[in-house]
C-alpha positions in Angstrom: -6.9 -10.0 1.8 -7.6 -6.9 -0.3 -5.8 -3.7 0.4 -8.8 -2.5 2.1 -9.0 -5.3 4.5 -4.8 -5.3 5.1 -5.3 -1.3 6.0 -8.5 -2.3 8.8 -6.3 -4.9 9.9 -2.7 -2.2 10.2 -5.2 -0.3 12.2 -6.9 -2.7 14.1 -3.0 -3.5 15.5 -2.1 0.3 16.2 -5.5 0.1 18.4 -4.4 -3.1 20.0 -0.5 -1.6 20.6 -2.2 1.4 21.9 -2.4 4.1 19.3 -5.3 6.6 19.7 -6.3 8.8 16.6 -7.8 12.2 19.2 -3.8 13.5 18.7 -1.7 13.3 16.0 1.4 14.4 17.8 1.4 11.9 19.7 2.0 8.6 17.8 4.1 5.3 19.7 3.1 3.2 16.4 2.3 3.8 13.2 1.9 1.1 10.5 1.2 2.3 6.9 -0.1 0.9 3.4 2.5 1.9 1.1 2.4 -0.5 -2.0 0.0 -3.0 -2.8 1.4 -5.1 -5.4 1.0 -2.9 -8.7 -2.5 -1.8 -7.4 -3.3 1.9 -7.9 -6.0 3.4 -5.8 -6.7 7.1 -5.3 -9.4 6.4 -2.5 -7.5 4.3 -0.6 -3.9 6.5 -1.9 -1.9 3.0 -2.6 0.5 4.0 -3.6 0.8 6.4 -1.0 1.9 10.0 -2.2 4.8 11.2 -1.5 6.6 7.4 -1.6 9.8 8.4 -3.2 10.2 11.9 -2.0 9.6 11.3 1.7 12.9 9.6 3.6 10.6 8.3 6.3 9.0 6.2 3.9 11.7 5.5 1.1 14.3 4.3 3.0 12.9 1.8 5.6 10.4 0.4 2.6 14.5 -0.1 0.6 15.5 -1.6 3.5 13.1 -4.6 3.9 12.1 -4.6 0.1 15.0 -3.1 -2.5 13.0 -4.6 -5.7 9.4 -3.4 -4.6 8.6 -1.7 -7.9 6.5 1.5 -7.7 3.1 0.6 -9.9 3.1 4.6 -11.3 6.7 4.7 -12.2 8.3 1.7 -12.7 11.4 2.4 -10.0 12.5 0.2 -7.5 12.3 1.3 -4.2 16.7 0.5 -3.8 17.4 2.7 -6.8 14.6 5.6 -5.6 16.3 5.5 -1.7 19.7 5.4 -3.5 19.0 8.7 -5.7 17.4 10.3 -2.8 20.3 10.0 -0.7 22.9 11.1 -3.0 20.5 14.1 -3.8 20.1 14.9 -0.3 23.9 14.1 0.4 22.6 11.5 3.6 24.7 8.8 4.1 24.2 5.5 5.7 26.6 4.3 8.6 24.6 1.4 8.6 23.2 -1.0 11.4 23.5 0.1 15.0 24.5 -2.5 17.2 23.5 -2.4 21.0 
């Protein structure tokens, strides 16, 4: 797979879950490209923009993958979720158990 191919395919399974495109307010899936390895590509924005600033991105991607290492800067995603939280005072009171 190229990152072109893996971003058809996250879209081909938001279709399949039931994810239409006519609304963006409405949304029950969403599946993004964030990093590609250390691939840069403005057309295709891997890395996506806004990575490290945005905590709907940082912190789940430092959840699953603490040493993914943004291709632009050099951070790892652990250290970027950690310096974003003590910047933004959030705290976390860790897993929720049902």
């Amino acid at each position: 797979y190229g990152a072109a191919a893996l971003r058809t395919e996250l879209r081909n399974i938001e279709t399949a879950l039931g994810r239409s495109r006519a609304d963006r307010a409405v949304c029950r899936i969403d599946l993004d490209l964030l990093l590609y390895g250390d691939a840069v590509d403005a057309t295709l924005r891997i890395p996506r923009p806004g990575l490290y600033s945005e905590p709907f991105m940082i912190v789940p991607l430092a959840e699953i993958a603490p040493t993914a290492i943004h291709p632009l800067t050099g951070v790892r995603a652990g250290a970027a979720a950690q310096r974003f939280a003590r910047a933004r005072g959030l705290l976390n009171l860790g897993a929720l158990d049902g």
